[in-house]
C-alpha positions in Angstrom: -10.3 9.1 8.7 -7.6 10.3 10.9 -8.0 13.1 13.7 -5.4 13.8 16.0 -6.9 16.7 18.7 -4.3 18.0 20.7 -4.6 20.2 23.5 -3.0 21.3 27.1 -4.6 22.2 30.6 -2.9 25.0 31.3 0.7 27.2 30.2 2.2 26.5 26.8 3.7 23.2 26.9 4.1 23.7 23.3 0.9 22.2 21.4 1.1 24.3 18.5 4.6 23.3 17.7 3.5 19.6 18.2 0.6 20.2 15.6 3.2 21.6 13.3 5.9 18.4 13.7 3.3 15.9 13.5 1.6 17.7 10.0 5.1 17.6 8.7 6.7 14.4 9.6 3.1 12.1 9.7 4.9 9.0 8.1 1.8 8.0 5.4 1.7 9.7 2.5 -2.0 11.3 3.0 -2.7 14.7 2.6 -2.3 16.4 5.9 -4.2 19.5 7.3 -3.8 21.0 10.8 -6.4 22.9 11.9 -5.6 25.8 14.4 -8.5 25.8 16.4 -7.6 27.8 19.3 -10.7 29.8 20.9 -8.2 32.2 22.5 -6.7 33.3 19.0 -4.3 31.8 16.6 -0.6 32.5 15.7 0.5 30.0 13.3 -0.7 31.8 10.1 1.8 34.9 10.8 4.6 32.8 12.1 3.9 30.5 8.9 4.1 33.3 6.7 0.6 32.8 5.3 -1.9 35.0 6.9 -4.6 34.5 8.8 -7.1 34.7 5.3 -8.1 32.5 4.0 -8.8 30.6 7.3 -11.2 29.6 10.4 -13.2 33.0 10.0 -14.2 31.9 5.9 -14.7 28.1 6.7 -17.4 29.8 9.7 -19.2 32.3 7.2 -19.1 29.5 4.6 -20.4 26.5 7.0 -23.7 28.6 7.2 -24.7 28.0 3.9 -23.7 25.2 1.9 -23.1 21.6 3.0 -19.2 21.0 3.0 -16.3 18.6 1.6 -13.0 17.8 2.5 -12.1 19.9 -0.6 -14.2 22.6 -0.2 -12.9 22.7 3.2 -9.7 23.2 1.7 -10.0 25.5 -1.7 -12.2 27.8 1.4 -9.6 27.9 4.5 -6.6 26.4 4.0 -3.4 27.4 2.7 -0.3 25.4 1.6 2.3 24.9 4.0 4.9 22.8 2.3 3.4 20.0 1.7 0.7 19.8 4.1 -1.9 22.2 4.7 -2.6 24.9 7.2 -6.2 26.4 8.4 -5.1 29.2 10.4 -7.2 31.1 13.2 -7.6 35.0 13.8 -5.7 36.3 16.3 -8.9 38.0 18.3 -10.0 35.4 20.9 -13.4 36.9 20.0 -12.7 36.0 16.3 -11.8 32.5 17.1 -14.5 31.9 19.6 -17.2 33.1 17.2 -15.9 31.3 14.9 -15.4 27.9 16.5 -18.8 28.4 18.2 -20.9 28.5 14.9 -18.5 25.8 12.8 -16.8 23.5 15.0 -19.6 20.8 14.8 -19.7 21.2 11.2 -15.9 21.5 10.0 -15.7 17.8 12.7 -18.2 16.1 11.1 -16.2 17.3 7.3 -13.3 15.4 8.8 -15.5 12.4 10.4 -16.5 12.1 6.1 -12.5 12.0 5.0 -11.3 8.7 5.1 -7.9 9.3 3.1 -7.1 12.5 5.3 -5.2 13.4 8.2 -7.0 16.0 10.3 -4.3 17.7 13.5 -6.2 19.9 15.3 -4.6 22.3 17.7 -7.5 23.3 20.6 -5.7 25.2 22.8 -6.6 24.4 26.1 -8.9 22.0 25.8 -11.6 20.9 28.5 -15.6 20.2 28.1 -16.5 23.7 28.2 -14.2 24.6 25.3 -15.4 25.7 21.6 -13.3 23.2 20.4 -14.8 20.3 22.1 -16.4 18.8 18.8 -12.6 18.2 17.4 -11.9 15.9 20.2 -15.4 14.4 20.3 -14.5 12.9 16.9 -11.1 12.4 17.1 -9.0 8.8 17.3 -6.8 10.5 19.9 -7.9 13.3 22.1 -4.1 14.4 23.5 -3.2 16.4 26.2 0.3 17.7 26.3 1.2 18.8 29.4 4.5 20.2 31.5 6.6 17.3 33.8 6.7 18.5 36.7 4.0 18.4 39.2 2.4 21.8 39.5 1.4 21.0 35.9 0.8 17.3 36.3 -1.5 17.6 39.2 -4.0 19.4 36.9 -4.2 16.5 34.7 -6.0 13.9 36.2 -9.4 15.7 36.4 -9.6 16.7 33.2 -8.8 13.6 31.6 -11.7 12.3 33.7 -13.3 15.0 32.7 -13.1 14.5 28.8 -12.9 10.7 28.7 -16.5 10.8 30.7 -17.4 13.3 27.8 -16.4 10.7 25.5 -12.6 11.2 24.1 -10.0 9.0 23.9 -7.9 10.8 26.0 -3.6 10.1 26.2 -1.3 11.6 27.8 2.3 13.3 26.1 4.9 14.9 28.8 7.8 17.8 28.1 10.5 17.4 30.1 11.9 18.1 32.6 10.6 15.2 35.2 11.5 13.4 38.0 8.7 10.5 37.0 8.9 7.4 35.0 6.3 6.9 32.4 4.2 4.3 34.1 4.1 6.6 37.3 2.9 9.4 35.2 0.0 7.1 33.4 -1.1 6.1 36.5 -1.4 8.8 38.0 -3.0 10.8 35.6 -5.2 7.5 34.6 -4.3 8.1 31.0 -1.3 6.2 28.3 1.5 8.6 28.4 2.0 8.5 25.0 6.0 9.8 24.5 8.4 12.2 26.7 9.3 14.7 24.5 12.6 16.6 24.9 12.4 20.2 25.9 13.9 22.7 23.4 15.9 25.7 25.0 13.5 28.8 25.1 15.5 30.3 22.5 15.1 28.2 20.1 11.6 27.7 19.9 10.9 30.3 16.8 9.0 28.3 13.9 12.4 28.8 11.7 14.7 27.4 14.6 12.8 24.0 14.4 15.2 23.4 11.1 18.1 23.0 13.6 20.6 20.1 14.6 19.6 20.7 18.5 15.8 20.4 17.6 16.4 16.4 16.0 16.1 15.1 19.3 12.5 16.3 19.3 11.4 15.2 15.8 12.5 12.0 16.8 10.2 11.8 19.3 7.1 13.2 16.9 8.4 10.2 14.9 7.4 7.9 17.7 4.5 9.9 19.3 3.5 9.0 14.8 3.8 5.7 14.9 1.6 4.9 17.8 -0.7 6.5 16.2 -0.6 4.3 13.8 -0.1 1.1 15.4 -3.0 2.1 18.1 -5.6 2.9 14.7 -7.6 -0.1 13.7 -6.6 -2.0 11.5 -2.6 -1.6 12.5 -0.6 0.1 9.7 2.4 -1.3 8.5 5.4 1.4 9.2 9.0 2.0 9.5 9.4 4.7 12.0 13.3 4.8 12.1 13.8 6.6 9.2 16.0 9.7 10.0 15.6 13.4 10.0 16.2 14.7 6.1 18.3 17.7 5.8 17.0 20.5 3.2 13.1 19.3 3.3 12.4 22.7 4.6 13.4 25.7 2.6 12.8 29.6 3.4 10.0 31.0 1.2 11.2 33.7 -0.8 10.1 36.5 1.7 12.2 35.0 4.6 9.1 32.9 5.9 9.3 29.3 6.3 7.6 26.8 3.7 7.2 23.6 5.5 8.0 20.1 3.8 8.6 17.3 5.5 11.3 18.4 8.6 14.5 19.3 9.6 
């Protein structure tokens, strides 16, 4: 298996659009689901284009009773993105709560059973109270994405502590802007900072915008936040992860919504 759980402390340092970049450019070819499980509410099946049905809510009600696949996990919640797959969450924080609260510890132990599957799970904020703690309990990486600059960073620390004594692997990935190097940043927040992503101008930040030139800087570091991945699983995978952004992988859907492929 392969479980990726990413989550922030606090703001919107941009998890969701990680989720999406690292479900369309994961360098294997594995079939790929990102799972929006969000307790405050989800977003990514409207700006997707693909609803919110079928989704979190079905995979709860169906969780209850019958003993779940990979596949059934998918022909019950998931809709095709491109050429991954998407398992949106309602928009109602109640909804989504409810939801993760009755199936969380099932739908993780569905993707602890998949061992040719790539499972990103978008928590939201993430801490050891949260409904989505199960994803991260399971997961090979439990990330925490985070803003650069210290009001954000100084939040950090304890709950790494927090989820690594609850047993994650806990890393660390930053947005710029910051006036730290990498190593300053890992040791102070006692976990690997993974990558320093670029920070895309606010108005560019729509779901459709990610197809543009000013956004490669920022797949090319999903590209690298990929491939540790990969070289950090055991055993290693062999990987090139210099291969370049691919114009025309993405192409509007016929409504105007985007259909993901691979990227920009």
């Amino acid at each position: 298996m392969t479980v990726i759980a990413l989550g922030s402390v606090s703001g919107a340092p941009g998890v969701s659009r990680l989720a999406i970049g690292l479900a369309a450019a994961w360098p294997e070819d594995r079939r790929r689901v990102l799972v929006e499980a969000d307790p405050d509410g989800g977003r990514l099946g409207a700006e997707l284009g693909v609803g919110v049905e079928p989704g979190l809510m079905a995979l709860a009600l169906a969780a209850r009773t019958a003993r779940m696949s990979a596949d059934d996990l998918l022909v019950t919640g998931a809709a095709a993105a491109g050429s991954w797959f998407l398992v949106p969450a309602p928009p109602s924080s109640e909804q989504a709560s409810s939801a993760l609260a009755h199936a969380a510890t099932t739908l993780a132990d569905v993707m602890v059973g998949a061992d040719d599957d790539v499972w990103i799970v978008d928590t939201g904020r993430l801490s050891t109270r949260s409904a989505a703690l199960p994803f991260a309990l399971v997961a090979d990486e439990t990330v925490l994405v985070t803003a650069g600059h210290f009001p954000a960073l100084q939040l950090v620390p304890h709950r790494v502590a927090a989820l690594q004594r609850a047993g994650c692997r806990v890393s660390v990935v930053i947005v710029e802007p910051t006036s730290w190097a990498p190593a300053e940043m890992a040791a102070f927040t006692g976990a690997d900072v993974l990558v320093v992503m670029p920070r895309v101008r606010a108005a560019d930040r729509p779901v459709r915008a990610m197809r543009g030139a000013n956004w490669r800087p920022w797949w090319r570091s999903v590209d690298a936040l990929a491939a540790q991945f990969l070289a950090r699983r055991s055993p290693p995978a062999a990987l090139d992860s210099t291969h370049p952004p691919r114009p025309g992988d993405v192409e509007p859907a016929g409504d105007g919504a985007p259909v993901w492929g691979r990227y920009p």
